[in-house]
N, C-alpha and C positions, 0 to 999 in steps of 0.2 A: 502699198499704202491703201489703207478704206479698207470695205467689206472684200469678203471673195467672191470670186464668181464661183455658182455654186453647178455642178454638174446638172444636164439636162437631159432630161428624158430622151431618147432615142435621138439625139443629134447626128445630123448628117457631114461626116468627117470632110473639109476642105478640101482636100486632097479631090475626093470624089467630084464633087465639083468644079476644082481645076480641069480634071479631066474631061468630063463633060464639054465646059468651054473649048478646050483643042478639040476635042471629034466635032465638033460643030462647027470649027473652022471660023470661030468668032474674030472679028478683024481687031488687029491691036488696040483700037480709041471708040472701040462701039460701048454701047452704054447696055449695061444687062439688069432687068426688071423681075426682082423677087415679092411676088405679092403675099408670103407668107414665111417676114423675115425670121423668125424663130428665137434661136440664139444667133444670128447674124453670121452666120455657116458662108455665104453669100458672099458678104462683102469680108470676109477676112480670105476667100478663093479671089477674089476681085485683085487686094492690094497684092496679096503675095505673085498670082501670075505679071503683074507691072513690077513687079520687084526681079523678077524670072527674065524676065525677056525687053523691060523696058517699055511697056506698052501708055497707054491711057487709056485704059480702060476705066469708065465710070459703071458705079451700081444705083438703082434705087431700091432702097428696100421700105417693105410695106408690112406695120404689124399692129394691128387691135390692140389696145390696152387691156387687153385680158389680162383677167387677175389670175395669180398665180395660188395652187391649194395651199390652204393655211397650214398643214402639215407636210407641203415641200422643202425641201432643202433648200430651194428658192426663197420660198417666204419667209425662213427659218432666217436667212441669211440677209433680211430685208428688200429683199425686191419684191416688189407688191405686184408689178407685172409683169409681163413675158419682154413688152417693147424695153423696161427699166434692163433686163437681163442683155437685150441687142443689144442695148446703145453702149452699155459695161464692155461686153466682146468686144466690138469695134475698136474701143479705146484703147482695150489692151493689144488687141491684134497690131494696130497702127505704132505701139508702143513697141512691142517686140521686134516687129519688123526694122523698124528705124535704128533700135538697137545694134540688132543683125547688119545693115548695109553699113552704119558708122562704123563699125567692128570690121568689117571688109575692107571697104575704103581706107582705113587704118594701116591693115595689111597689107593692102597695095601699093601706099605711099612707103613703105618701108622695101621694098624689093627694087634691084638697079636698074634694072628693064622695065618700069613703069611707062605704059603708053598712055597719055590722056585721052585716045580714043576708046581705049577698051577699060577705062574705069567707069564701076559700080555707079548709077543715078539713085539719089535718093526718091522714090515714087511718091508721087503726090496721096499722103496719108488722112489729107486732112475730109470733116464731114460736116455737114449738118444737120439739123432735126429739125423737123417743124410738125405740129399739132392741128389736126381739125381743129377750129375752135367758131366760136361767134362772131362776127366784123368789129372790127373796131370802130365802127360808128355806127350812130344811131336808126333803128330801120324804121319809115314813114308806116305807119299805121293808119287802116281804112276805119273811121272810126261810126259804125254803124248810127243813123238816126242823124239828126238834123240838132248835136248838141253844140251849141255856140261856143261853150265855156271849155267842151272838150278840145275844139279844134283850136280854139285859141289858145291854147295851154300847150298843145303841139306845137302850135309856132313858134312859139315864146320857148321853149327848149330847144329847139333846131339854130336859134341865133347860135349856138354851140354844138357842131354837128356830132363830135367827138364822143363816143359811147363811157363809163364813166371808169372802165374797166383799162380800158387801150393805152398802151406805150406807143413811145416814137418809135422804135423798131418795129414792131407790132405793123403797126400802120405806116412803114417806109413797106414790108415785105406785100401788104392785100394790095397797097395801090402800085407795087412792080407787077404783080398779077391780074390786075384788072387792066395795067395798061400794053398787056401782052409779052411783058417781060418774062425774061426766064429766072428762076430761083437763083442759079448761078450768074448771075448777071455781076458785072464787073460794079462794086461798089466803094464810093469814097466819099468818105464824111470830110469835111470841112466847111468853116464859115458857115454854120446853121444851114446845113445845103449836106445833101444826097445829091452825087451826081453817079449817075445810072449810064455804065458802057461810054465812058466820054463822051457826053454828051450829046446821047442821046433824049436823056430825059433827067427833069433837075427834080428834085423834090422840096419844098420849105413845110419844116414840121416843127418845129421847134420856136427859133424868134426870127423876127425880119426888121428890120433896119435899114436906113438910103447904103450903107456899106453893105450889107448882104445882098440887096441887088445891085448892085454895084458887081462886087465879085462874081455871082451870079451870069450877068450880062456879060462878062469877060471871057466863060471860057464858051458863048455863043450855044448853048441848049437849043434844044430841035425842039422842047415842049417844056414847060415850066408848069408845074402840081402845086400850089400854095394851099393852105388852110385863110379861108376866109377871116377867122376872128385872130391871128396874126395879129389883122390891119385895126384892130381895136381902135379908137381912140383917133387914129392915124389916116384918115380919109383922103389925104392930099396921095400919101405914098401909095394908098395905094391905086389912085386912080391915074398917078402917073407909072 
């Protein structure tokens, strides 16, 4: 379905890379860091070796938004960048593969000597993307000279600290990272609440209600992150 992926310039065959990883004696669950994802050469040697041997092995991969020449096959084919061409690979590789082990597993259930210890694990396929971008709130500016009208006019926008651009996801993922969280960190929506690693950290980003902390306060958070203007209107809840 969709566009194709379009062949790439000198890519570096999987394969090759698998290899690599075994002569380095990479330990089954290490995490391996390509800072020049390409066509995502990288993490399609990643999922297939955990497909191989069972491992957990995680990748990160790393690629500029370079744009791709308007007379490539690439661009021809609508990828405007080299990262839009990764993120393509990935999908299909994670595609193929899963293909491939249901297809096995398939086969195995079908044979009389089936052992549940030596059937096929489906590899954890799945990925995510995330973008440099701008904060999702708004940043204090020093605002040169002694203008009363400028700095008041600062204050009076900060009663909303929220940038004008920012989502709730957006701003669940800067403030897991600014509170030292890691990007894969265990994530679960409910009740207008992010809870972060059980509870290790709660987030409110959305709306709050005496029921949302209520819930909140039940499964016992080590740190609670709310948005101030939430409590709009609501001055009791929220000083209690």
């Amino acid at each position: 379905k969709g566009k194709s992926v379009p062949k790439f310039d000198n890519p570096k065959p999987h394969e090759l890379i698998e290899h690599l990883s075994t002569i380095c004696n990479s330990a089954n669950n290490t995490t391996i860091l390509d800072f020049f994802a390409g066509s995502g050469t990288t993490a399609h040697a990643v999922m297939q070796l955990n497909k191989e041997d069972g491992g957990h092995r995680k990748f990160i991969c790393v690629q500029l938004p370079e744009r791709c020449d308007e007379k490539s096959e690439a661009y021809k084919a609508g990828y405007n960048t080299i990262a839009e061409i990764s993120k393509e690979r990935i999908r299909r590789a994670s595609a193929k593969i899963k293909a491939e082990v249901l297809a096995a597993q398939a086969e195995q259930q079908q044979k009389l000597q089936f052992e549940e210890e030596n059937a096929l694990q489906m590899p954890d396929l799945g990925f995510k993307v995330f973008k440099l971008s701008d904060s999702n709130f708004k940043q204090w500016r020093n605002i040169p000279g002694a203008n009363k009208e400028e700095w008041k006019q600062q204050i009076i926008d900060f009663i909303n600290p929220v940038a004008e651009n920012a989502t709730v996801e957006n701003m669940m993922y800067e403030l897991l990272l600014k509170s030292g969280k890691s990007l894969n960190s265990k994530i679960e929506h409910a009740d207008n609440c992010y809870c972060i690693n059980d509870g290790e950290l709660a987030l409110l980003l959305e709306s709050v209600s005496q029921a949302t902390v209520d819930a909140v306060l039940s499964r016992h958070p080590q740190k609670v992150i709310a948005l101030d203007k939430l409590f709009e209107g609501n001055d009791q809840l929220k000083t209690n």
